[in-house]
C-alpha positions as CSV (number, residue, x, y, z in Angstrom):
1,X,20.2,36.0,-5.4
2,X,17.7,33.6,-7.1
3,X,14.5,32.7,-4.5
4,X,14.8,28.9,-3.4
5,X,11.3,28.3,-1.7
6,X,12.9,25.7,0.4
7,X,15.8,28.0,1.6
8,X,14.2,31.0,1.9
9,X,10.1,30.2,2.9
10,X,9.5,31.9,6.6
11,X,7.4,30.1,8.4
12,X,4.5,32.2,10.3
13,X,5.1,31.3,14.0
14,X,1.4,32.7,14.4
15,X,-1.3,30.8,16.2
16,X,-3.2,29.8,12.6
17,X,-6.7,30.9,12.8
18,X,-6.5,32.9,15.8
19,X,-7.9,36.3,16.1
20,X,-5.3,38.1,17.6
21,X,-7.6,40.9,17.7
22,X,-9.7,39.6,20.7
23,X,-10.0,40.2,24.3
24,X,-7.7,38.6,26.3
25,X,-3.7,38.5,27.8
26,X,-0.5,38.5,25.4
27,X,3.1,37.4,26.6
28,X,5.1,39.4,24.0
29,X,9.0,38.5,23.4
30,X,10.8,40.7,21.1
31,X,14.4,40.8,20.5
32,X,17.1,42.7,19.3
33,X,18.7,41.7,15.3
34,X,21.7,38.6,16.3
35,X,21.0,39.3,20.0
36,X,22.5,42.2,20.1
37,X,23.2,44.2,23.7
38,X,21.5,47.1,22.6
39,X,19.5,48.9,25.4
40,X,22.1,48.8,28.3
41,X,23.1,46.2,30.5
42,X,22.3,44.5,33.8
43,X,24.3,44.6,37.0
44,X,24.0,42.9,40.2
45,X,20.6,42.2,39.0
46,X,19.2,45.4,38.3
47,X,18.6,46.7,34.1
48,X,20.1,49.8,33.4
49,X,18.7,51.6,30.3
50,X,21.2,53.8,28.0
51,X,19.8,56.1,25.5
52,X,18.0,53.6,23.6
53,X,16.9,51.8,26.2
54,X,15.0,54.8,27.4
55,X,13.4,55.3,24.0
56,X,12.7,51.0,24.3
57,X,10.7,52.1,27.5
58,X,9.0,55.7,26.5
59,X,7.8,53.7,23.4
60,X,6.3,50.8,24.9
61,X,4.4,52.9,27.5
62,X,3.0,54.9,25.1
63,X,1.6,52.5,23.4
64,X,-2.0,52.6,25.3
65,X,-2.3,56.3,24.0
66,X,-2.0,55.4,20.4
67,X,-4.3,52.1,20.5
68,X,-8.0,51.8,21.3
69,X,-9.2,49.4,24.2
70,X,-5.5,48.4,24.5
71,X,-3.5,48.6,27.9
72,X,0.1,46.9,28.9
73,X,0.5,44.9,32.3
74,X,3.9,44.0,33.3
75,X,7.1,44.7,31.3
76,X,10.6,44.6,30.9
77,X,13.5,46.3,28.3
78,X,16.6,44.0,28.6
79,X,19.6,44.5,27.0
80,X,18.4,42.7,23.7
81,X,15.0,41.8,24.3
82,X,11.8,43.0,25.6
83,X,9.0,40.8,27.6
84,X,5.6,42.3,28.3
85,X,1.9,41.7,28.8
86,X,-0.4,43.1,26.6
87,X,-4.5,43.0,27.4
88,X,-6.8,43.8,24.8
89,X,-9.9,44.6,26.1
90,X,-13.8,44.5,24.7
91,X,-14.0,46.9,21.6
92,X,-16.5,49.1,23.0
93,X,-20.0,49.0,21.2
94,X,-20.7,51.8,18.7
95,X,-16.8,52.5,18.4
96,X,-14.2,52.1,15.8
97,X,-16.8,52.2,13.1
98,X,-16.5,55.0,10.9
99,X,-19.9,56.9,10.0
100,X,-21.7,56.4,6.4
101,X,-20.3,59.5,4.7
102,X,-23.4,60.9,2.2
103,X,-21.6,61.9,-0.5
104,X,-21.8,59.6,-3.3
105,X,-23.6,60.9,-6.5
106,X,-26.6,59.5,-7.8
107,X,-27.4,59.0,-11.7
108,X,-30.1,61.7,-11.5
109,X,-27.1,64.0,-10.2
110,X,-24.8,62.8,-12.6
111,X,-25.7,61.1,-16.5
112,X,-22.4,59.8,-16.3
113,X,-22.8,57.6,-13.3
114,X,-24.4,54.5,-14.3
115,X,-26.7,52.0,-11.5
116,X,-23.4,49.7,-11.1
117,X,-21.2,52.4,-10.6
118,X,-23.8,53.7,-7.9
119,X,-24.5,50.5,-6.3
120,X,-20.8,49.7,-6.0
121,X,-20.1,53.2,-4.6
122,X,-22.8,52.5,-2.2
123,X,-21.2,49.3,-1.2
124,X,-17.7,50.7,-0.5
125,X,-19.3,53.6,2.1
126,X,-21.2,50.3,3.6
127,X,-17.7,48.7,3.7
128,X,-15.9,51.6,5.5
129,X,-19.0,52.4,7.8
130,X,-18.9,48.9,9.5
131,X,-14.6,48.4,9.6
132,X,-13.5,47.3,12.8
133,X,-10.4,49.4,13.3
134,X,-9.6,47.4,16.5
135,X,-5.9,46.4,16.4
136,X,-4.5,43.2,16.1
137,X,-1.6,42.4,18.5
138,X,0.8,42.5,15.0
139,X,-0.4,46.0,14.6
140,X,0.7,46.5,18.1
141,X,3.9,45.3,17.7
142,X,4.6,46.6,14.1
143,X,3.9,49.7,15.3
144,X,6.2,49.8,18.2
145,X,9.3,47.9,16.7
146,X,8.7,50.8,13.8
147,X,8.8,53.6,16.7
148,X,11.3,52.7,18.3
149,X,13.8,51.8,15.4
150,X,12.9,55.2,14.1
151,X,14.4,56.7,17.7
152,X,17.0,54.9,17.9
153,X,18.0,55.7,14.5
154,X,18.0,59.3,15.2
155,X,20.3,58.8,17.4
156,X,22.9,56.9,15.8
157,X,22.4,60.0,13.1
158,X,23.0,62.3,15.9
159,X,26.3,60.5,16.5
160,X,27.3,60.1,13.0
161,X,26.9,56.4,13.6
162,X,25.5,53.4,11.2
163,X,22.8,51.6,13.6
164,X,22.0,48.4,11.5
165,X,19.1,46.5,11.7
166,X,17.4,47.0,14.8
167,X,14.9,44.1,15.0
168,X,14.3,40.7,14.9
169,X,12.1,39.9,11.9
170,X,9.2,38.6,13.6
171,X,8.4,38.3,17.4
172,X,7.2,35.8,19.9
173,X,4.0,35.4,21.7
174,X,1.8,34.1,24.0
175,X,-2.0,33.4,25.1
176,X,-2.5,34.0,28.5
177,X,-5.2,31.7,29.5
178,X,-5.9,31.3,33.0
179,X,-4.4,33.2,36.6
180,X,-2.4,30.8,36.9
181,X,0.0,31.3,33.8
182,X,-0.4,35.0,34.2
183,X,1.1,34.7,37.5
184,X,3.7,32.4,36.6
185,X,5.3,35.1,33.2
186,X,3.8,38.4,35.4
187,X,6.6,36.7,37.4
188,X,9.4,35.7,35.4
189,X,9.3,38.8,33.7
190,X,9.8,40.9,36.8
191,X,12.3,39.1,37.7
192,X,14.1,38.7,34.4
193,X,17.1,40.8,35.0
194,X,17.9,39.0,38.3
195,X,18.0,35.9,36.3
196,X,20.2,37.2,33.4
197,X,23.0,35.0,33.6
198,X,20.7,32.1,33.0
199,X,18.5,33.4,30.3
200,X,18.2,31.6,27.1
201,X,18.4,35.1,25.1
202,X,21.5,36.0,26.2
């Protein structure tokens, strides 16, 4: 199939500009590929997780071990979607940078090694001793919709089964800004399955 900009361009639905590496409160939406019932299903109000439902949950609450000044709030696994708070705290001072390494040759160590070469080599150990390795909410994510379609893919191997795609391409989110809003989605989320019938995901 030949590209057609117009048909095919994907619009980022990204806050432009934003760092989504800074402090603060995420609303994360993500949902399943068509809509698709996959984690279980809700009766009488209440969620009830099947297998891959449960690695939906173990994955997300994982997620602080694997992540650096990063811990969830309030969440959710629905059948094809999950809702959650993220907070990403302060990057702590003096962490996430990786030490200057000493080990780049010098031209009196080495006749081959010419002043650029040196300088540039010097400039690339600068480079990787001040990277900030704190993650962005899309490395979050990424990570976790990666996880948990591995699991679930296991699975569907276990059962001879052909899973599909597991994911919606991209995800929603949203700032948290003041108490107020993180009361109102703190509670809409928790009450989510209660309010199946009427949710605009279904």
């Amino acid at each position: 199939m030949t590209y057609n900009p117009p048909k095919h361009h994907r619009r980022s639905i990204r806050l432009k500009g934003y760092d989504y590496s800074q402090a603060g409160l995420y609303f994360i939406t993500i949902c399943c590929q068509d809509r698709i019932c996959r984690f279980g299903h809700i009766e009488t109000g209440k969620m009830y997780l099947n297998e891959l439902g449960l690695v939906a949950y173990n994955e997300w609450a994982k997620l602080p071990q694997r992540f650096p000044s990063f811990e969830l709030d309030v969440f959710q696994i629905m059948p094809n979607h999950i809702h959650g708070i993220i907070v990403l705290n302060e990057f702590p001072v003096g962490a996430g940078f990786t030490p200057a390494q000493n080990n780049h040759v010098t031209p009196a160590q080495n006749n081959h090694v010419t002043p650029a070469q040196n300088a540039m080599e010097n400039m690339a150990i600068h480079i990787r001793a001040t990277a900030r390795v704190v993650p962005t909410v899309s490395d979050i994510v990424g990570a976790y919709k990666s996880l948990v379609a591995n699991g679930c893919l296991k699975l569907f191997k276990k059962n001879n089964d052909t899973m599909g795609k597991l994911w919606q391409r991209n995800y929603h989110e949203h700032i948290i800004r003041n108490e107020q809003s993180y009361m109102n989605i703190s509670n809409y989320i928790i009450t989510n399955p209660a309010n199946w019938d009427n949710d605009s995901l279904k």
